[in-house]
N, C-alpha and C positions, 0 to 999 in steps of 0.2 A: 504493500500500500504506500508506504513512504516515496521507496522509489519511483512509482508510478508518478506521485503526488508532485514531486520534486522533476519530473520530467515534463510532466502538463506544464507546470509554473512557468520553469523556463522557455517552452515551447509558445504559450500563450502571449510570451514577452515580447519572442520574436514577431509573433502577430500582429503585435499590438503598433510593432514598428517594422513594418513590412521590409524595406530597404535595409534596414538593420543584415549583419550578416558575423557580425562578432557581440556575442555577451561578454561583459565582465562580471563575475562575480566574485566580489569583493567579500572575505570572509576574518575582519580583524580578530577575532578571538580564535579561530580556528577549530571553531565549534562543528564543520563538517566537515574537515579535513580527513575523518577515519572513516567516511563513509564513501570515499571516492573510489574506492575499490571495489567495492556494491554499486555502485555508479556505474563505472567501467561495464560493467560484466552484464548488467540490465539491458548498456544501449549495445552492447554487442551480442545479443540474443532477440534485436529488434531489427527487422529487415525493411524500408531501411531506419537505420538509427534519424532522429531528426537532426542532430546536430553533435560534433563532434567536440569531445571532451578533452582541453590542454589544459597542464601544468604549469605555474608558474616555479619554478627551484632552481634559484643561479648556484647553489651550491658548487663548491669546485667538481665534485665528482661526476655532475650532473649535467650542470650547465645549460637549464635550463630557464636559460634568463630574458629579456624584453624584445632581444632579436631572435634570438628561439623563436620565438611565438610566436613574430610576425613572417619570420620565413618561412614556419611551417602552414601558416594562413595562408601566403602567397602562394606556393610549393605546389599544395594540392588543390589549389583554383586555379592554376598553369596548367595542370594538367587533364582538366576537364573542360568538356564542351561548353559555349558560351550559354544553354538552355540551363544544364547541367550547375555550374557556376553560381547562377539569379539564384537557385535552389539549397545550396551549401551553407548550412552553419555551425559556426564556432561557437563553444562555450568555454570562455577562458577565468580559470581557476586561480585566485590571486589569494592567499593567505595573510594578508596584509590590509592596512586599513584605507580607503577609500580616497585619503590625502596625501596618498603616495603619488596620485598621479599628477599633485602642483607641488610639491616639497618632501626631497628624502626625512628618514625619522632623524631622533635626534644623534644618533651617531651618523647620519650623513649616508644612510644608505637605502638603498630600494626607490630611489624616485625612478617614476614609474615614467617619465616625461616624453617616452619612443610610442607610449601607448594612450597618447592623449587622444590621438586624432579619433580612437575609439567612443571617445565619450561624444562625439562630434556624428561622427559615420558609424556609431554602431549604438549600442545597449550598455544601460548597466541593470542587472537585476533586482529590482524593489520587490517589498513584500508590502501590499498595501500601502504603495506608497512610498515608503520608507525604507531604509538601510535593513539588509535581511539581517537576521538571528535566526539561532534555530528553533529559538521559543515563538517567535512571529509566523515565522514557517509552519510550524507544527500545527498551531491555531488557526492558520489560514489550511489547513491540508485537513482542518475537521475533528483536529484529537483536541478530545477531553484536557483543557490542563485546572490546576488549581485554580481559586480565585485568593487565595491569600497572597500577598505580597512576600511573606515571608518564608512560607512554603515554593515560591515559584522561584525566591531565592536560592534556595535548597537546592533546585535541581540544575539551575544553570550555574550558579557561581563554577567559576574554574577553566571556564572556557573550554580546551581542550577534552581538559579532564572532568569535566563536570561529571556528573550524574546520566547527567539528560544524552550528553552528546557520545558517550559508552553505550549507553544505552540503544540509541538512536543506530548507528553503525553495528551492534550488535543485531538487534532484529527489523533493521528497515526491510527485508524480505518476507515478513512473514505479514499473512491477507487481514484484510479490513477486521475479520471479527477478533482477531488480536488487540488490536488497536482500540477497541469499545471500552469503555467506562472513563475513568479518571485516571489518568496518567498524577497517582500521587509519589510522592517520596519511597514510602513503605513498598508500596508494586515496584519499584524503579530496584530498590535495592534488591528484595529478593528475588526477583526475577535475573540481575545482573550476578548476582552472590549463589543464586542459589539457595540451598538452606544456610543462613548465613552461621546457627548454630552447629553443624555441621563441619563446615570449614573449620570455625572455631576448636572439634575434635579431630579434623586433621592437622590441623597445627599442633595440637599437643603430638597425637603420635608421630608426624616428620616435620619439626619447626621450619627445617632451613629449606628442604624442598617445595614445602605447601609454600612459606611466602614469598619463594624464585617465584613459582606458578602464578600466585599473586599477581607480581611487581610486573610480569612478563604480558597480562593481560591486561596491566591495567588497575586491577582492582582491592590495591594495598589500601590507598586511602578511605577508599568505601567499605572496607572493611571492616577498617576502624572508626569510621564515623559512624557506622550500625554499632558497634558496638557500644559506643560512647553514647550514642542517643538509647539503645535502649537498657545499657546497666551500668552507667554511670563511670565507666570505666577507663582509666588512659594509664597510659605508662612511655616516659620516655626512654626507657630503653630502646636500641639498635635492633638489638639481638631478642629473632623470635621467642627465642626460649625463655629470656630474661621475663618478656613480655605476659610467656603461657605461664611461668609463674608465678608472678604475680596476679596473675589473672585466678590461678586457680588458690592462691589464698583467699582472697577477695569474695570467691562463691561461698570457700567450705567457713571463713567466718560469718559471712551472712546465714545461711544455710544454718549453722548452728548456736546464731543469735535468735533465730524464729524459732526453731526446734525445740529449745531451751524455755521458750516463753516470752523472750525480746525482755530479758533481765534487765534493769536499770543499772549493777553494776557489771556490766557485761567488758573484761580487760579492755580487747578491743573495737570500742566504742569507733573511734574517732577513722577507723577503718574500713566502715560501713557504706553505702550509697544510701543517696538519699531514699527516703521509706517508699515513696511510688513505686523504686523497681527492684526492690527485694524480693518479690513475690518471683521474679525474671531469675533472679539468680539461683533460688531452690529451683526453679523448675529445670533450669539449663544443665545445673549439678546434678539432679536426679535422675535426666535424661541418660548423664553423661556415663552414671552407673550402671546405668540396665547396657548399659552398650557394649555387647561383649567386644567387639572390633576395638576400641578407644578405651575399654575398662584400662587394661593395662598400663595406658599412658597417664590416667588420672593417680593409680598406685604407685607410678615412680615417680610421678612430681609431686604428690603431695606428702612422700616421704622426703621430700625434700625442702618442704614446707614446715613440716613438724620438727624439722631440729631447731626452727627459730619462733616460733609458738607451740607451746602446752598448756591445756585447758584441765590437764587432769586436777591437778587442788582444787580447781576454782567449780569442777562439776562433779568431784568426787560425793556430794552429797545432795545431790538436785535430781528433779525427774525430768526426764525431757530425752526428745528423740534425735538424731541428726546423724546423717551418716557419713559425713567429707570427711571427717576425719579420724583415722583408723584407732587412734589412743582412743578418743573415746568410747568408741563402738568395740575396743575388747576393754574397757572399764567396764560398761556396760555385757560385756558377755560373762566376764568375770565374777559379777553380781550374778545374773542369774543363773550361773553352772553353779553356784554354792548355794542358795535356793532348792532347785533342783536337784541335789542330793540331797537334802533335808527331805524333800519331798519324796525321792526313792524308793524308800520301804515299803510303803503303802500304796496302792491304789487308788482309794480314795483321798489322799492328802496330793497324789500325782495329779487326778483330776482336777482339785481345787489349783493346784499350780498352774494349769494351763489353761482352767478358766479366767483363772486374773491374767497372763502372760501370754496368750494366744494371737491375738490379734496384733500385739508387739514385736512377736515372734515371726510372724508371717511379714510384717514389714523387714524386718530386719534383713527377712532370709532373699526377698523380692531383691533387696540393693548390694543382697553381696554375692548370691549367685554367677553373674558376671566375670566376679575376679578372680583370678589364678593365687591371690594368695590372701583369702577372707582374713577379717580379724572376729578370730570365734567361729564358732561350726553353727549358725544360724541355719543353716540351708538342711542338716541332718535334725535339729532340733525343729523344725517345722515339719521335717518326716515324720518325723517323731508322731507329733503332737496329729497328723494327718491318719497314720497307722492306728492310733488311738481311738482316734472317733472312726475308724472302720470295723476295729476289732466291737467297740459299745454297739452299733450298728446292725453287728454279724451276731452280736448275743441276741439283742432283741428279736431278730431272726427266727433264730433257734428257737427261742421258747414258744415263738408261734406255729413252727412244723413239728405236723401230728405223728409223720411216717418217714421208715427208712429209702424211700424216695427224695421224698420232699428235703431229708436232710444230707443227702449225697446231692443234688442238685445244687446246694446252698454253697455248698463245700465248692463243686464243679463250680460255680459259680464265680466265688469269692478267695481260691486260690489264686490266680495271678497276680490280685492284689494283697490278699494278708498274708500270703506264705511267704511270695514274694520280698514284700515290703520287711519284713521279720526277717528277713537272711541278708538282706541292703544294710538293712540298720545295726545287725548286729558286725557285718565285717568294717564297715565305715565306722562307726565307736570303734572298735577295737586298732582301726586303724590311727585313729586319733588319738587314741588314748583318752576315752571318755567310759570309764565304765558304768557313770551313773545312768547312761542315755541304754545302753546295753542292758541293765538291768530291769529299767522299765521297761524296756520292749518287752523281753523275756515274760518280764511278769503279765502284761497285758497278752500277749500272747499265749499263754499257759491259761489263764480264764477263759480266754474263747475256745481253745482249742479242748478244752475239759468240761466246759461247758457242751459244746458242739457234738465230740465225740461220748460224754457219758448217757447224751439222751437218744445219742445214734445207737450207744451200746446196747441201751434199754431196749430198747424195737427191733433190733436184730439179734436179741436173742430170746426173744420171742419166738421168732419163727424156725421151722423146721431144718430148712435149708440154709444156705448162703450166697441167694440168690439177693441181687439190689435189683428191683423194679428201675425200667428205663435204662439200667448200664449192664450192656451185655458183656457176656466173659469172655476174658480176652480169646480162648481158641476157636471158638467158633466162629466170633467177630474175625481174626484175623485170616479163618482159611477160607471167611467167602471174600474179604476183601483184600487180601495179599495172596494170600499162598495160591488159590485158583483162579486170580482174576487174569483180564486178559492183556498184553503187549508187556513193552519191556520194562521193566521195572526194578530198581534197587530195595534194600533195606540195611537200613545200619539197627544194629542191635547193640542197643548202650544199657549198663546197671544201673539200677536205683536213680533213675532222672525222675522224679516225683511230677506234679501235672502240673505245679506251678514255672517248675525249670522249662519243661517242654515251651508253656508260653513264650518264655525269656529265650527261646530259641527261634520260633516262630515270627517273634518281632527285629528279629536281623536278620528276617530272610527276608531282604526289599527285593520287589520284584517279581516274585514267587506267589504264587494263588497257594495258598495254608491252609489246612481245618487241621483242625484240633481236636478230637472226641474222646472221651471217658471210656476207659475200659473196666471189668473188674478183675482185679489180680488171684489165682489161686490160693487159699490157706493151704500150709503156713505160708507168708507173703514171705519167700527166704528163693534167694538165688537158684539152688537146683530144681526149686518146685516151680519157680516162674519163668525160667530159664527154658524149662519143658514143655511149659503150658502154652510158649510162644509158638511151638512146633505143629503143623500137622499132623495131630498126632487122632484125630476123631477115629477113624479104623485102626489103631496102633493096639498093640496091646502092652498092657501100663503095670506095674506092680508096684511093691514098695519092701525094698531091704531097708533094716536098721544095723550102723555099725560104729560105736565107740561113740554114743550120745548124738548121733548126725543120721539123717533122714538121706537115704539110697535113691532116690527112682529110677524102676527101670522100665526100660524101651524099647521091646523086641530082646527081652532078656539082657542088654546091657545098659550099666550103670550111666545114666543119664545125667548123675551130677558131672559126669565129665565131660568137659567142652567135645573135647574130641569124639568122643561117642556121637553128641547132640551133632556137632560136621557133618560127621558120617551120615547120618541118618536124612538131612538135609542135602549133601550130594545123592544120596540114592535117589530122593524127590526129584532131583534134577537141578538142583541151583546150583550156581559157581561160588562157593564160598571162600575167604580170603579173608589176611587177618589185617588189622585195622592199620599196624605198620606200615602193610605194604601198598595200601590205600595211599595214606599221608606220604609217603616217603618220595612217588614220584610226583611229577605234573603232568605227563601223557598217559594218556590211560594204556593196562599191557594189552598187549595182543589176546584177542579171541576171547573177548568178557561176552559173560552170558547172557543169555536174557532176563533171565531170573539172577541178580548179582545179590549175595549175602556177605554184608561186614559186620565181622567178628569180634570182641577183646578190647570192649571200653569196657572197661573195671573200676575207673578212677576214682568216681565219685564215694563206691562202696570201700574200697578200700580203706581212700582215706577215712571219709570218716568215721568205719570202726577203730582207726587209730588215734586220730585228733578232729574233734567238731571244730574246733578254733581251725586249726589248718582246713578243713572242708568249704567251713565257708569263706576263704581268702579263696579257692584254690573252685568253687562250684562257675565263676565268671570265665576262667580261662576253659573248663568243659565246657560252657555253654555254644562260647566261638568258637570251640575243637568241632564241636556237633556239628554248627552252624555250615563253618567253613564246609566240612566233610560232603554234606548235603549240596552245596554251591558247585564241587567239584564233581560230584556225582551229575549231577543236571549237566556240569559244559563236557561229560563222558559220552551224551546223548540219553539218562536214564530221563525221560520224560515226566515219571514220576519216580519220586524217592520216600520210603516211609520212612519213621524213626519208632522203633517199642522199647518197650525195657519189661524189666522183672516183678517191679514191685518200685512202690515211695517206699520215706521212711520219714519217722519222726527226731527233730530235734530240738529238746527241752533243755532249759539252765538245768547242769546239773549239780546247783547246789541245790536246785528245789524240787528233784526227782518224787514222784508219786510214792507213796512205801509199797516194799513188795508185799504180794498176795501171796496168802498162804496155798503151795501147792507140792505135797509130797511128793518125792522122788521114787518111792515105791509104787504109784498110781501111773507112773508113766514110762512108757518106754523110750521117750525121747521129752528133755525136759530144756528148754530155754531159755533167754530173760523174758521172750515177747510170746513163746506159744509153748504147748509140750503136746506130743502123743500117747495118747492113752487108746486101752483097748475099747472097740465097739460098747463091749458090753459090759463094761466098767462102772459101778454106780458111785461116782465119786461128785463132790460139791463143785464143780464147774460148770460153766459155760461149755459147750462144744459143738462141731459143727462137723459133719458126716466129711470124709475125706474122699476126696472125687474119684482117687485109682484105686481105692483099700475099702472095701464093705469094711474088713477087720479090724479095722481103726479110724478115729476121731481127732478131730485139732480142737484142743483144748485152748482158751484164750483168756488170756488177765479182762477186767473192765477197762474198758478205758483206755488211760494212760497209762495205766498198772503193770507191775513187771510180775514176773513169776522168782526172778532171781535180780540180784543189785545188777544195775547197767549204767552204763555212760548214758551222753545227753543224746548220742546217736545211737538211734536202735531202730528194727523194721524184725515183721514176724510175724506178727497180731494182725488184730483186725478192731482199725482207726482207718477211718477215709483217707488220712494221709498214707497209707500202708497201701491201703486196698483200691483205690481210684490210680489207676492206670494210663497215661497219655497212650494214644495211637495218633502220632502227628504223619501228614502226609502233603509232600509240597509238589505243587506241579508246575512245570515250567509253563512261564506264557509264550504264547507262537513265535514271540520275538526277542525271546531273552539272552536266545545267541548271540546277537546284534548288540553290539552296547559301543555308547559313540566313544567317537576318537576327542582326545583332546589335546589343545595347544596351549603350551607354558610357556607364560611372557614374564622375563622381568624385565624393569625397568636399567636395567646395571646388576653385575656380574661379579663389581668390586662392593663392596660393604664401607661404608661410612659411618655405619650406629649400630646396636646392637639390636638391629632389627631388619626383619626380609621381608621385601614388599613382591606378592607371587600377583598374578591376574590369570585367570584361568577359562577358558574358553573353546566351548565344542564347538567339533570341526566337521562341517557334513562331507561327504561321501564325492570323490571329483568326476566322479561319473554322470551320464545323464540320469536323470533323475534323482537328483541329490537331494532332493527336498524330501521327498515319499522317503527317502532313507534314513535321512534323521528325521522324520518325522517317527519312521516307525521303530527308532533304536530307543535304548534304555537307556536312563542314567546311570551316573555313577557315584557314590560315596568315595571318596579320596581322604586318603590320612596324609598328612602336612607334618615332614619331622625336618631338622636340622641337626645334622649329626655331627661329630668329630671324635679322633680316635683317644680311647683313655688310655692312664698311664699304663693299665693294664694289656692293651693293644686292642682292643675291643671298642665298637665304636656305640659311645652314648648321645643320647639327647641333650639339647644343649637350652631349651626350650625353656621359656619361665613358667609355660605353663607344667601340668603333671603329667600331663600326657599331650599325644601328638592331637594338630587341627583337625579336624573331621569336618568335611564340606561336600554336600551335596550338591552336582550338577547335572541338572535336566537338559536333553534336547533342545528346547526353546529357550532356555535362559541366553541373554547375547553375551553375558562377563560377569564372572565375579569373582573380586578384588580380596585378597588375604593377606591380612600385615604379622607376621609370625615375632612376635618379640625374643628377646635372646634372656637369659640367665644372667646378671652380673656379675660375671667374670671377666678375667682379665683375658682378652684377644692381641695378638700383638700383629703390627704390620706382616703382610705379604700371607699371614698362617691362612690356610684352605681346611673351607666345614663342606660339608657333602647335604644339598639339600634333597633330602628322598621323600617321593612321592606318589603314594602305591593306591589301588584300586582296594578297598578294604575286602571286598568281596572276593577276588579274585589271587590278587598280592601283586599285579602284575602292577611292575615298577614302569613310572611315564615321568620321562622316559627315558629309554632300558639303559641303566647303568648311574641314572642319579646324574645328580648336575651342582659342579663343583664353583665354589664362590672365596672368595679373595677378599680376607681386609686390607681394604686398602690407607688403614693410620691406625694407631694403637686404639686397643679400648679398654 
């Protein structure tokens, strides 16, 4: 529109003075001096142009000075026909004031005196009249401008450099309905800035780059004049850095002058902006927390802030909220973990804690999520306080289901989240070193789940069998829908992955169509027994030896607790089975895999935790991705679908507050446990028991409950607890397209290191063939882990990463770029030393690309 507007004007001029054949337009402030570029390109895109666009620049390099101009007038009217000629006009471009053409300025330069006869035999450009501006211009071309005197100040002051005339050369291409409303200040800046808050957090994370980019566009000063208008802010320092710190003092005392209550004797008083735009500075500051991109740059400068302010004496005994500043939010964490143990013991004195602390708690945990190195574990202690009202939730539940239906559904239901959530909480406390937060888990977890399963206990042992209405059992389930179903198909057979695991596998299978469904496990829920139950085994014939307190089954007369047997009996079926080793071990799949593929010998989980619960659940996250992984490679093998089963769950309770054991004689059984025992058929003894599926002659005798039969650790499985007895049958099928996963292209900006930070830009790349569009349209994204590595003393190459772990970034097909700034660890890096930035497909591992890409400090750090 602009240019259009600015084309009519001068065209109209020539009109106006028919004979005319040179305009001058006179431009003292050089208020469109940046838009002659957009000029250019407008009338050379118009056939034909009306009039031709000269430069006045006698600069020496240039030389394009008063006879310039007239000889390139004469030049090209020499060389056209005399019809031709009458038709030809000039628009001559003077960046000078209008008085140049009777008297140079006052150093004696630019009289204009060769291009007088112009004013005579040609045009000078008016706007209404008058000497143009670009604010006259603008208003005669139909834009909206202010009517304050003082705001219209705002946008033209500076001539060049105004507001207006960046502006104006920024979007004179774009159409009329841009142009609609009020061309105010506010529109002017953010539209030229951007978000100007934004900018402001990339200045913190690259000072000296963001304000090259700045100065380079233009738009240092309007940066700072948004800033100064709307938070009161100035600093003369040079130096970006100088500037983003004091800038971010400025927030985190405002921010925890309001926080506090806006105290009267608040130290720094005299530090503050004025009250209008204090409301600006919490908001900018709290933005600038949630911001996981920028968190990090607010944590290294404002410990850099806090060596020369401390508010700890002066708030050590006040209530009040604020987050800028890390002393005080672990003062404040510090109170309430001492609290919080007080509260510990009890249940009810836990609840009362998180009723008064709850909602404090969720703030807290909201502003410090973000950061790679919180002060206090806020973000665990809202799990917390989150697991808690699920667990109250899942009781009221309970007491309202009548049947062992209803309360296996509850279970199925509300395991991804409470089991879940219980095994998060307990390795993150333990990781922390919080054993108060661990202990209330435990305990809140231990009422529901004793709640949950005593009144499951009730109702199924009631009945005859050890059938659960709605969850079919696992062999029959799995030989209509694995073992006899039809195309090619994997399974991985993993121990004791309980159905809340399964979930937690299921949600890092992106990409992958997932169900999930409940099985019910064999009694006793114990490896040999589930281990076989997994089998084809409906026309088998089944028996059961007992040898040295251990339960036998066998399969066609041999001992079925042995892997190798259970093989066996699985390649007669016809499957190709294979141990889990040799799975992991390559990345091409071997030659001549079967249709039916069987992996064998994940053990880890049961393992471990009969040896250590503590090391289980550190050690349950890396099975999960072992699974995860497994199943990902199975899929790019060509298995179109892959199942995953296992044996049985299991239970794990605090074992200082283990259930007491039940009384159950060693003489009544012939096989005696912590979680089950065998007793004969026809035995009249005080238990519980439930017919045994391959043995008329014997019974599975079961504790209540959480109940043992004999002392046990906090991990046990055997019985019959929904956690024991609910069985995942996870099955993931590849989607039509999941071969296909796009390519991407890693850009950085420089190669060499200047800060102890990597700026990556990351970008998919369609397909260079015809039809490249349908191709990424129909490929997958990708999840990408983001490390920077370097080798340690031990030769071994670690992370170097301030965060705990490496970036995780999801990119989709349609995404056009997205920017990753990896901050570095405060160590010391010396010139020339090379870090290795690696950068893998989390799904796959496949390194992009292949080999990692090596970076150079280029000056100490």
């Amino acid at each position: 529109m602009i240019l259009k507007a600015l084309v009519q004007q001068i065209t109209l001029r020539f009109q106006h003075e028919k004979r005319a054949q040179v305009c001058l337009w006179f431009d003292e402030k050089q208020e469109f001096l940046a838009l002659l570029t957009a000029l250019r390109r407008y009338l050379a895109e118009m056939t034909p142009a009306p009039f031709v666009l000269l430069e006045y620049d006698p600069r020496p390099d240039v030389w394009h000075g008063q006879i310039w101009l007239k000889h390139r007038v004469c030049s090209e009217q020499a060389e056209l026909s005399p019809q031709e000629r009458r038709k030809r006009r000039f628009l001559v471009y003077l960046p000078l004031s209008e008085d140049r053409l009777d008297a140079p300025d006052v150093d004696g330069r630019h009289h204009l005196e060769l291009l007088a006869e112009y004013r005579l035999a040609g045009v000078l450009w008016r706007v209404a009249g008058k000497r143009p501006t670009l604010f006259s211009f603008l208003r005669q071309a139909g834009v909206e401008l202010p009517a304050s005197l003082a705001e219209q100040r705002k946008l033209y002051d500076g001539g060049r450099d105004s507001l207006l005339a960046k502006y104006v050369a920024k979007f004179a291409d774009r159409p009329a309905d841009y142009w609609r409303g009020m061309l105010t200040v506010k529109l002017v800046q953010s539209r030229l800035l951007g978000d100007a808050d934004q900018t402001i957090l990339d200045l913190a994370v690259d000072p000296q780059a963001t304000w090259l980019e700045l100065r380079e566009n233009g738009l240092d000063r309007e940066l700072l004049e948004a800033v100064e208008e709307r938070y009161g802010f100035t600093c003369g320092s040079e130096s970006p850095a100088s500037w983003i710190r004091e800038l971010v003092a400025a927030l985190a005392l405002t921010e925890t002058f309001l926080g506090y209550g806006e105290p009267e004797d608040f130290p720094f008083a005299d530090r503050l902006p004025p009250a209008p735009l204090r409301a600006h500075h919490q908001e900018l500051l709290r933005r600038w927390l949630r911001d996981s991109e920028s968190r990090a740059a607010w944590d290294r400068r404002i410990r850099e802030v806090e060596t020369r302010i401390d508010l700890t004496s002066w708030a050590a005994e006040r209530s009040g909220l604020s987050f800028g500043f890390p002393h005080l939010v672990s003062q404040r964490w510090e109170r309430t973990l001492v609290e919080l143990e007080q509260a510990a013991p009890k249940v009810s004195t836990t609840a009362a804690f998180f009723e008064a602390h709850g909602e404090r708690i969720r703030e807290e945990a909201e502003f410090a999520k973000a950061s790679h190195a919180p002060a206090g574990s806020w973000t665990l202690l809202h799990m917390l306080h989150t697991f808690l009202d699920a667990c109250r939730a899942a009781e009221s539940e309970v007491l309202a289901a009548g049947t062992v239906a209803e309360l296996a559904r509850l279970y199925v239901e509300r395991a991804p989240v409470i089991e879940r959530a219980h095994i998060e909480i307990r390795r993150d406390a333990e990781g922390l070193e919080h054993p108060a937060l661990a202990q209330v888990a435990d305990s809140n977890y231990a009422r529901y789940a004793n709640a949950l399963n005593g009144r499951f206990f009730e109702r199924y042992a009631a009945q005859a069998d050890a059938e659960i209405p709605g969850i079919p059992h696992v062999t029959g389930k799995l030989e209509k829908a694995l073992w006899h179903a039809e195309g090619r198909r994997a399974v991985l057979i993993v121990d004791a992955l309980r159905y809340d695991c399964a979930h937690a596998v299921g949600e890092t299978l992106r990409g992958h169509e997932v169900r999930i469904e409940p099985m019910r496990a064999t009694l006793p829920t114990i490896t040999p027994i589930g281990m076989t139950a997994l089998l084809p085994i409906s026309s088998a014939q089944l028996s059961l030896d007992v040898k040295a307190n251990y339960p036998h089954p066998k399969l066609a007369g041999k001992d079925a607790s042995q892997r190798g047997n259970r093989l066996a009996f699985l390649r007669d079926f016809g499957a190709d089975c294979r141990e889990i080793e040799e799975i992991e071990s390559v990345a091409e799949p071997p030659e001549k895999l079967g249709d039916l593929l069987v992996v064998v010998g994940h053990d880890e989980v049961d393992h471990i935790g009969h040896g250590s619960a503590e090391k289980l659940i550190r050690h349950l996250d890396l099975e999960i991705e072992r699974v995860a992984r497994l199943v990902r490679k199975l899929h790019r093998w060509g298995y179109e679908t892959v199942h995953v089963v296992t044996d049985h769950g299991f239970l794990l309770l605090d074992e200082s507050k283990l259930p007491e054991v039940v009384a159950c004689d060693k003489d009544w059984c012939r096989v005696r446990k912590e979680r089950y025992a065998l007793i004969p058929a026809t035995a009249d003894v005080p238990l519980v028991s439930f017919p045994f599926a391959w043995d008329a002659g014997v019974r599975v005798a079961v504790p209540p409950g959480l109940a043992f039969f004999k002392a046990e650790k906090s991990f046990s499985h055997g019985g019959a607890t929904l956690q024991e007895l609910i069985i995942p049958h996870l099955v993931s099928r590849r989607s039509a397209f999941e071969a296909k996963r796009i390519e991407i292209e890693v850009v950085l900006p420089a190669r060499e290191l200047m800060r102890a930070a990597v700026k990556v830009a990351l970008r998919p790349v369609p397909a260079a063939a015809a039809g490249a569009q349908m191709a990424l349209f129909g490929a997958v994204g990708r999840t990408l882990s983001l490390d920077v590595l370097r080798p340690s003393a031990a030769g071994e190459r670690e992370s170097v990463l301030a965060a705990p772990k490496a970036k995780e970034v999801r990119l989709e097909a349609r995404d056009a770029e997205k920017s990753v700034t990896l901050f570095l660890r405060t160590l010391p890096f010396r010139k020339g030393e090379v870090v290795e930035l690696d950068i893998r497909d989390v799904e796959t591992s496949e390194q992009l690309p292949p080999g990692g890409i090596r970076l150079t400090f280029g000056r100490d750090l």
